[in-house]
Backbone as CSV, one residue per row, in Angstrom:
resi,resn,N_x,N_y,N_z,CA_x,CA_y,CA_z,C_x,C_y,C_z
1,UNK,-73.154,50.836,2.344,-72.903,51.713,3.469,-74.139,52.575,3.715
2,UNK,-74.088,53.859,2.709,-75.579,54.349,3.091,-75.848,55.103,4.390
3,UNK,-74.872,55.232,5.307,-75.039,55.926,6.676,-74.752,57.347,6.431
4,UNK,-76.024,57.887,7.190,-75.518,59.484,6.870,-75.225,60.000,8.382
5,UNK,-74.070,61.073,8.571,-73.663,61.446,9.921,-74.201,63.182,10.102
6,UNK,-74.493,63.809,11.086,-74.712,64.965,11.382,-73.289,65.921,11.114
7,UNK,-73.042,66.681,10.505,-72.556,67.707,10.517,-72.679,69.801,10.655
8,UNK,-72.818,69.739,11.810,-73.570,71.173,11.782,-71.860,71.707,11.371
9,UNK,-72.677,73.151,11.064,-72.200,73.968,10.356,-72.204,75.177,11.344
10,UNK,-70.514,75.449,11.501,-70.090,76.053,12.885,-69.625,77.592,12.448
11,UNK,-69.938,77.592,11.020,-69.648,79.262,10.751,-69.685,79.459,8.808
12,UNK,-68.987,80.756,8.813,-69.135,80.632,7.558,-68.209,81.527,6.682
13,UNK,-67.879,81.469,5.418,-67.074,81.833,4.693,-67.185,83.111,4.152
14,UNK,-66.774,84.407,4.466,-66.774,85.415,3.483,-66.001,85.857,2.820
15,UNK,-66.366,86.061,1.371,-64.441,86.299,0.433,-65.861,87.287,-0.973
16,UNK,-64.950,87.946,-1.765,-65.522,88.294,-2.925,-65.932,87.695,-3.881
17,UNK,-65.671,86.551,-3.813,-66.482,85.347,-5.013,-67.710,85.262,-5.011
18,UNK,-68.615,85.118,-5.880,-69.516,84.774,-5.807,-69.923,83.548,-7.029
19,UNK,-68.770,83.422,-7.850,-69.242,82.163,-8.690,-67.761,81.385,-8.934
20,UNK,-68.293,79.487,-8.785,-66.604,78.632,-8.784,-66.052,79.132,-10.176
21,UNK,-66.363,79.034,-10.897,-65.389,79.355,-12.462,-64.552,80.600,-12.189
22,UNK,-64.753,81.009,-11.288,-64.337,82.600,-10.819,-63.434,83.053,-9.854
23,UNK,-63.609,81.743,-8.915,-63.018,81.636,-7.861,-61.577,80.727,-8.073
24,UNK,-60.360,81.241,-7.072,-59.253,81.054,-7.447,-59.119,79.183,-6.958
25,UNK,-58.025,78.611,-7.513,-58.772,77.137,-7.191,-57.975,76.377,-5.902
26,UNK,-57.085,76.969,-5.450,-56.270,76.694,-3.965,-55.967,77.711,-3.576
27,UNK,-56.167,77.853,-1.632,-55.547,78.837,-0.936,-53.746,78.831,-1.323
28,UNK,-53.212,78.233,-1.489,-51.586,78.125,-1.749,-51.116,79.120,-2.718
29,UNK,-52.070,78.948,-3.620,-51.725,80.554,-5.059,-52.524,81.185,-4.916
30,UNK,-53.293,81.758,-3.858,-53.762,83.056,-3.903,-53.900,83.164,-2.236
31,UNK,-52.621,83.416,-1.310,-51.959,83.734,-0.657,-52.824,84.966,-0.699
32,UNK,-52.449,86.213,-1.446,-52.493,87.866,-1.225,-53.843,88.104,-1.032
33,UNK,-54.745,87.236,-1.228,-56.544,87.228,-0.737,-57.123,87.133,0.196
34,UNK,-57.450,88.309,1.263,-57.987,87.988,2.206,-59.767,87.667,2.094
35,UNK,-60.009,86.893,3.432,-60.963,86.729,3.293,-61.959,86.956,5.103
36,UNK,-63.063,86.586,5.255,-63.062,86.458,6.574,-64.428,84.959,7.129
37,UNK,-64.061,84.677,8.197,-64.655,83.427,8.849,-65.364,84.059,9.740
38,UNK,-66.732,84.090,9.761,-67.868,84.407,10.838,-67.925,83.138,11.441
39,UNK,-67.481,83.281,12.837,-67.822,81.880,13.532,-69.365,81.858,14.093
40,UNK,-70.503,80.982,14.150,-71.296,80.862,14.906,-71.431,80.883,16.237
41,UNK,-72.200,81.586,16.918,-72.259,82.226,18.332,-71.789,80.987,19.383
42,UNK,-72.734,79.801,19.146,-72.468,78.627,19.975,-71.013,78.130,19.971
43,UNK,-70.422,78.145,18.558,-68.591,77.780,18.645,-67.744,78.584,18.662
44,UNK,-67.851,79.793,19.355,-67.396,80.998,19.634,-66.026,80.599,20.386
45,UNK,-66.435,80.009,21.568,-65.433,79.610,22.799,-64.391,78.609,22.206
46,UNK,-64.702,77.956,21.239,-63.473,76.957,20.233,-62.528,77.494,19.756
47,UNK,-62.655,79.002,19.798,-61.331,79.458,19.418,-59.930,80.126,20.390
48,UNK,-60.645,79.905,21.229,-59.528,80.231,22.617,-58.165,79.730,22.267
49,UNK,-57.032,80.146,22.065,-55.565,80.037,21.631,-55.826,79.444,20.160
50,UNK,-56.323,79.787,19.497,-56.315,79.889,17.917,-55.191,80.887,17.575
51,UNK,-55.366,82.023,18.101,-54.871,83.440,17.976,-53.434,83.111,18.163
52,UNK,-52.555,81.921,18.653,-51.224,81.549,18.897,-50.625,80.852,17.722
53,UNK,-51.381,80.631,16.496,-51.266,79.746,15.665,-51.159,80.882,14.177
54,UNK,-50.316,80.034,13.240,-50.488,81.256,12.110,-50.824,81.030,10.733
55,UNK,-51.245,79.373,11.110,-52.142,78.572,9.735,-52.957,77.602,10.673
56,UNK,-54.386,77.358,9.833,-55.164,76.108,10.153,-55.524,75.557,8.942
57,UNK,-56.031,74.533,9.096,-56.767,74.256,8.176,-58.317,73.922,8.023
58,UNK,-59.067,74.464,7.322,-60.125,74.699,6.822,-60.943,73.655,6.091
59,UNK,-61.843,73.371,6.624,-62.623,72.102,6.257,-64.086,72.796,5.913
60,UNK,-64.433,72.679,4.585,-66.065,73.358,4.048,-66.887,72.136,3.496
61,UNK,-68.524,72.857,3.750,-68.857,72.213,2.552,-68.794,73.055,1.579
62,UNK,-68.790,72.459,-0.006,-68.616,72.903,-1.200,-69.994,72.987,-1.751
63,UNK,-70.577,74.047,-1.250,-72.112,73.965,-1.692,-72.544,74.106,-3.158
64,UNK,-71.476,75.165,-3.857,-71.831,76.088,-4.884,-73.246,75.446,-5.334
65,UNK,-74.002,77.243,-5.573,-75.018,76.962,-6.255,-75.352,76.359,-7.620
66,UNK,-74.472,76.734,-8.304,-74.678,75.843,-10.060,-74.328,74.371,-10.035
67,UNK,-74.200,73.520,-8.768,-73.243,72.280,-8.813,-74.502,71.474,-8.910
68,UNK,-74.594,70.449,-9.595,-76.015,69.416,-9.833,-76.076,68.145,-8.430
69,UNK,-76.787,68.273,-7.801,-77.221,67.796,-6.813,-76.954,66.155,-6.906
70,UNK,-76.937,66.124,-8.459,-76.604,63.766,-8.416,-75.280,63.881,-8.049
71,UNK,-74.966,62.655,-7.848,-73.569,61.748,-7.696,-72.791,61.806,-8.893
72,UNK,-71.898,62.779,-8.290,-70.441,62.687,-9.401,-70.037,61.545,-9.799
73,UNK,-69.530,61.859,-11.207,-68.513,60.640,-11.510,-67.686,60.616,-10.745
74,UNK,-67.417,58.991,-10.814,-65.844,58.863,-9.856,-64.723,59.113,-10.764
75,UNK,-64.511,59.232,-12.076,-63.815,59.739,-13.057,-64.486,60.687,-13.682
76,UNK,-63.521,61.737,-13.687,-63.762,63.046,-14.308,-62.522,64.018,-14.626
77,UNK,-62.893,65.299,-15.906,-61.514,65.690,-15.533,-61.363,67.116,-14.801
78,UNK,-60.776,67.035,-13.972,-59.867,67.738,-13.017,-59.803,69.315,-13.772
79,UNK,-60.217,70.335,-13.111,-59.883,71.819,-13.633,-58.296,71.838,-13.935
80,UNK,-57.224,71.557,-13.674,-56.094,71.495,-13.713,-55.810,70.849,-15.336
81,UNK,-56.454,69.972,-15.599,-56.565,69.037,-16.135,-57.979,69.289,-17.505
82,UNK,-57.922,70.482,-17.623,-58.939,70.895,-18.759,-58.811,71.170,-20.882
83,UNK,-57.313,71.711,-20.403,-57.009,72.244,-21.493,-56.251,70.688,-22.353
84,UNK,-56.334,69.673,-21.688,-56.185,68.313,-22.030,-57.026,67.065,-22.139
85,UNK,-58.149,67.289,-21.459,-59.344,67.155,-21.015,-59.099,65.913,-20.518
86,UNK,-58.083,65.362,-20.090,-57.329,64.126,-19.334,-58.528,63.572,-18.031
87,UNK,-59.284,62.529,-17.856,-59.543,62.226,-16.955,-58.880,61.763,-15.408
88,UNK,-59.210,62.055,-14.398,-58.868,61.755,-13.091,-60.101,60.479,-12.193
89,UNK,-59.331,59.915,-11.287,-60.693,59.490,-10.256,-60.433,60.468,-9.528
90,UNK,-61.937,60.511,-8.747,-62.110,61.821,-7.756,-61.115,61.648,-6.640
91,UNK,-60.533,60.715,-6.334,-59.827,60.763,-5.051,-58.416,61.211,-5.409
92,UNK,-58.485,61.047,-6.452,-56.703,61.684,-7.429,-56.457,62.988,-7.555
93,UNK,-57.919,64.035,-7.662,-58.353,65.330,-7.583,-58.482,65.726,-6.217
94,UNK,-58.565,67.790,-6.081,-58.853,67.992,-5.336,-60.067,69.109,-5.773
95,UNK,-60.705,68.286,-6.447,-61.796,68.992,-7.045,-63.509,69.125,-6.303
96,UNK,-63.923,70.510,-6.534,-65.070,70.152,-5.460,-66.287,69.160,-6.330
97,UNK,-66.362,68.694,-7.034,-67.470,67.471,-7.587,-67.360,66.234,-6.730
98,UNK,-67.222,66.030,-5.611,-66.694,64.537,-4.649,-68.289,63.924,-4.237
99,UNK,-67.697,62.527,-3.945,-69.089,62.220,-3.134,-69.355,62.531,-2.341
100,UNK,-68.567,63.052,-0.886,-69.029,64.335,-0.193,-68.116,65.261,-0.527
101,UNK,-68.903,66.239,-0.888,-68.277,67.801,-1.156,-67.108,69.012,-0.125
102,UNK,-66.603,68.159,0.602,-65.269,68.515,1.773,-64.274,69.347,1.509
103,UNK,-64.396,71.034,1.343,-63.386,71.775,1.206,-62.110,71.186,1.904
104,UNK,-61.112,71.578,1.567,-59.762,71.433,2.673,-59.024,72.613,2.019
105,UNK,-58.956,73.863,3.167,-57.875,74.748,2.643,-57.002,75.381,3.607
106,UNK,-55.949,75.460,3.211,-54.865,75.835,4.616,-54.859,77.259,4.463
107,UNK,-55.364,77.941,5.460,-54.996,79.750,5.359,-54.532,79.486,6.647
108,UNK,-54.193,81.326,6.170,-53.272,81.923,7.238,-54.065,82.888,7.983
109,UNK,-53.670,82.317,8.791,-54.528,83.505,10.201,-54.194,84.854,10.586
110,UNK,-54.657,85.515,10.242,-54.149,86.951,10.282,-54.501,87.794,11.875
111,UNK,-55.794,87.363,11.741,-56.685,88.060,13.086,-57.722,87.574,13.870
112,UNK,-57.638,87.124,14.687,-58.842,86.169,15.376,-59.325,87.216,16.377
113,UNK,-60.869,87.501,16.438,-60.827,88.683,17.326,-62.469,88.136,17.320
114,UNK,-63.072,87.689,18.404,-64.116,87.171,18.814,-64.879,86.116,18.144
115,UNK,-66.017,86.969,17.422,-66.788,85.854,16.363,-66.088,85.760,14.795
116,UNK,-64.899,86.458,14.710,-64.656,86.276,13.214,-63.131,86.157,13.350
117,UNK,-62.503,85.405,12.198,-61.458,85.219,11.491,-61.515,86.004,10.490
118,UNK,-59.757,86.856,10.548,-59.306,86.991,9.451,-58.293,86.488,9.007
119,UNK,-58.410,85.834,6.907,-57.956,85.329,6.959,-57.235,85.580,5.586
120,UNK,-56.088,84.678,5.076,-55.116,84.763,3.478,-55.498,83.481,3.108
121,UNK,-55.295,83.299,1.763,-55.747,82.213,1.437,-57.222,82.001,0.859
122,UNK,-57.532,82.755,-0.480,-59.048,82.390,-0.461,-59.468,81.335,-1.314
123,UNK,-60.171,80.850,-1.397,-60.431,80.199,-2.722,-61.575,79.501,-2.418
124,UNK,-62.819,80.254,-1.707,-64.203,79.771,-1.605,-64.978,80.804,-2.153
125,UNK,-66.690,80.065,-2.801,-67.050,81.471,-2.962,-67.471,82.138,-1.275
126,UNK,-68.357,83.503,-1.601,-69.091,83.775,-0.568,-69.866,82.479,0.088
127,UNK,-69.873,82.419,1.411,-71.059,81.803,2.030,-71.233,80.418,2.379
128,UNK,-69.922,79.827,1.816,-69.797,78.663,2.123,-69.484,78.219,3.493
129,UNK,-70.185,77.224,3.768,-70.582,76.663,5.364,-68.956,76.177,5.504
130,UNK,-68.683,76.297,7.191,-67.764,75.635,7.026,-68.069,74.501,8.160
131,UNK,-67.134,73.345,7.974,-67.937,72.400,9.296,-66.451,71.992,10.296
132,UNK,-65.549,72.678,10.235,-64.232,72.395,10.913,-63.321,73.352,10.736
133,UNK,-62.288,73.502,11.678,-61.058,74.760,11.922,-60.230,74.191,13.088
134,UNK,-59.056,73.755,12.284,-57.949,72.608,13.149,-56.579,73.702,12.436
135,UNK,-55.750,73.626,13.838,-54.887,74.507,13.922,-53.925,73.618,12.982
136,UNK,-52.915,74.440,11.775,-51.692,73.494,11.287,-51.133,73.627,12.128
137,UNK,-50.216,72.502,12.754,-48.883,71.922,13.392,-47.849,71.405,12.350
138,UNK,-46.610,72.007,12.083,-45.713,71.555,10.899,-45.038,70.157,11.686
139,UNK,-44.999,69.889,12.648,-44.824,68.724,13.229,-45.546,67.561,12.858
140,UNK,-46.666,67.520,12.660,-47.795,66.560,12.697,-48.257,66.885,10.883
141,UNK,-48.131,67.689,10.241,-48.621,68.076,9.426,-47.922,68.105,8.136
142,UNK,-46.272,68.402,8.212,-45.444,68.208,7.336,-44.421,67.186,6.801
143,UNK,-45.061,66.336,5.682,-43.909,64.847,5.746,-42.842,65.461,5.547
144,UNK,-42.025,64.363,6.282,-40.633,64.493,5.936,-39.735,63.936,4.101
145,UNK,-39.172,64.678,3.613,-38.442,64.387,2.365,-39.281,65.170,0.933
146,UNK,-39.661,64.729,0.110,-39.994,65.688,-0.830,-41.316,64.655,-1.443
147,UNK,-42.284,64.558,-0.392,-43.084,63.707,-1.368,-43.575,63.773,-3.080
148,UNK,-43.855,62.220,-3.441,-44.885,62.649,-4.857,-46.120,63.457,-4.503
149,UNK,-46.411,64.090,-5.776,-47.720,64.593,-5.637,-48.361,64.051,-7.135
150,UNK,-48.210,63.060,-7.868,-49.158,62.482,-8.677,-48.907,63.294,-10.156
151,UNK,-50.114,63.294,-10.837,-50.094,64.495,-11.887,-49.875,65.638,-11.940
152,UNK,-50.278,65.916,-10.241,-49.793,67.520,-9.949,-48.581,67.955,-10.350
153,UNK,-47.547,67.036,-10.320,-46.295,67.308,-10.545,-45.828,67.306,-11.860
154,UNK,-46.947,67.448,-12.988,-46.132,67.257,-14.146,-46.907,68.723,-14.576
155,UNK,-47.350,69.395,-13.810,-48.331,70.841,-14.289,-47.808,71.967,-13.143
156,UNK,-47.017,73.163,-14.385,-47.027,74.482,-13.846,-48.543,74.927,-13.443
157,UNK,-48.219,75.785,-12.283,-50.179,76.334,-12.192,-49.444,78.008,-11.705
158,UNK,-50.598,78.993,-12.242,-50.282,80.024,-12.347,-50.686,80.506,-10.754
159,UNK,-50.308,81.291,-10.288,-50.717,82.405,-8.619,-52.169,82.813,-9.210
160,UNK,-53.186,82.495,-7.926,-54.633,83.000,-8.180,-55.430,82.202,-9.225
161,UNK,-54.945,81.023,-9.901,-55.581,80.414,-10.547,-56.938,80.232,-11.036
162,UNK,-57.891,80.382,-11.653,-59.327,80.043,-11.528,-59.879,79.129,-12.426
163,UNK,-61.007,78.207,-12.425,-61.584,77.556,-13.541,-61.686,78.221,-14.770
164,UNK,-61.851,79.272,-14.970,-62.454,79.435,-16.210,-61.270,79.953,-16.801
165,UNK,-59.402,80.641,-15.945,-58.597,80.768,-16.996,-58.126,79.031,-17.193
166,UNK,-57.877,78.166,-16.250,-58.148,77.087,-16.879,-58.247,76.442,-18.013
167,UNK,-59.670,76.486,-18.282,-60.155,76.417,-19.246,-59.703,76.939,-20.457
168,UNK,-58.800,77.993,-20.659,-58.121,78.371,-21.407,-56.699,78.344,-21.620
169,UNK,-56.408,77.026,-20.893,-54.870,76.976,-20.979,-53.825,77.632,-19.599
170,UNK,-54.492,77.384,-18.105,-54.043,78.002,-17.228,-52.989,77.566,-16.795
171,UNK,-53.065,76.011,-16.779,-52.018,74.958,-16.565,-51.023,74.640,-17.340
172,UNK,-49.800,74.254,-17.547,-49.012,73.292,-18.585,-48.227,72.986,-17.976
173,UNK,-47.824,71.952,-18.779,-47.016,70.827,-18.890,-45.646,71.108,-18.107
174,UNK,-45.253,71.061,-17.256,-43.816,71.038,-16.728,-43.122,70.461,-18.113
């Protein structure tokens, strides 16, 4: 394959993080975190009836600075997945080590008021680019019945989660 596509970078992420081990590891458990979205001047006008909506979802790149620039394994293990040291393939994870590095996080829209979003839901550090902001629709967006969710489902995860409590046993075993 080998094709690379343009993605500009239409704004950007501000929250109190400044390092991933630190940072909480899904918007879903750390709800009570606001954060805010500086939109770029040129995609300013993209947000016209945003402000009618009361989740989107959030598409980044995952820049972090300490992350090593080669090609992830396609097996690795999963922050969730530490205190077991259980391997995953990357597509089984929603871990930022991917072959492209593609945040996806659903916040809640609190305040849309020109060039910036405010928002719930943090779990980026500072500064991360973002390259998309698509309104949730629970119509289009929510399966119907109680899907699987994989390994996820066999692991309690604590509110506000982060790598490094993780690392110490953040997760267990349903």
């Amino acid at each position: 394959m080998g094709t690379t596509i343009p993605l500009p970078v239409i704004g950007i992420v501000r929250s109190g993080h400044t390092q991933l081990e630190t940072t909480p590891i899904q918007a879903g458990i750390n709800r009570g975190e606001q954060g805010t979205l500086e939109i770029a001047e040129p995609f300013r006008d993209g947000l016209e009836g945003l402000e009618d909506f009361d989740y989107a979802w959030l598409l980044t790149w995952l820049h972090a600075p300490d992350e090593p620039a080669a090609d992830p394994p396609l097996r690795q293990v999963p922050f969730l997945l530490r205190s077991q040291q259980r391997q995953m393939g990357v597509f089984a994870t929603r871990g930022p080590r991917r072959i492209n590095p593609i945040g996806l996080s659903l916040i809640q829209l609190l305040r849309v008021t020109g060039p910036a979003i405010l928002f719930a839901g943090v779990d980026l550090i500072d500064g991360t680019p973002v390259i998309d902001l698509k309104p949730y629709v629970t119509r289009f967006d929510r399966p119907p019945g109680d899907p699987r969710c994989g390994w996820f489902d066999q692991l309690a995860i604590a509110d506000g989660a982060t790598p490094a409590q993780l690392s110490q046993g953040g997760a267990s075993p349903r």
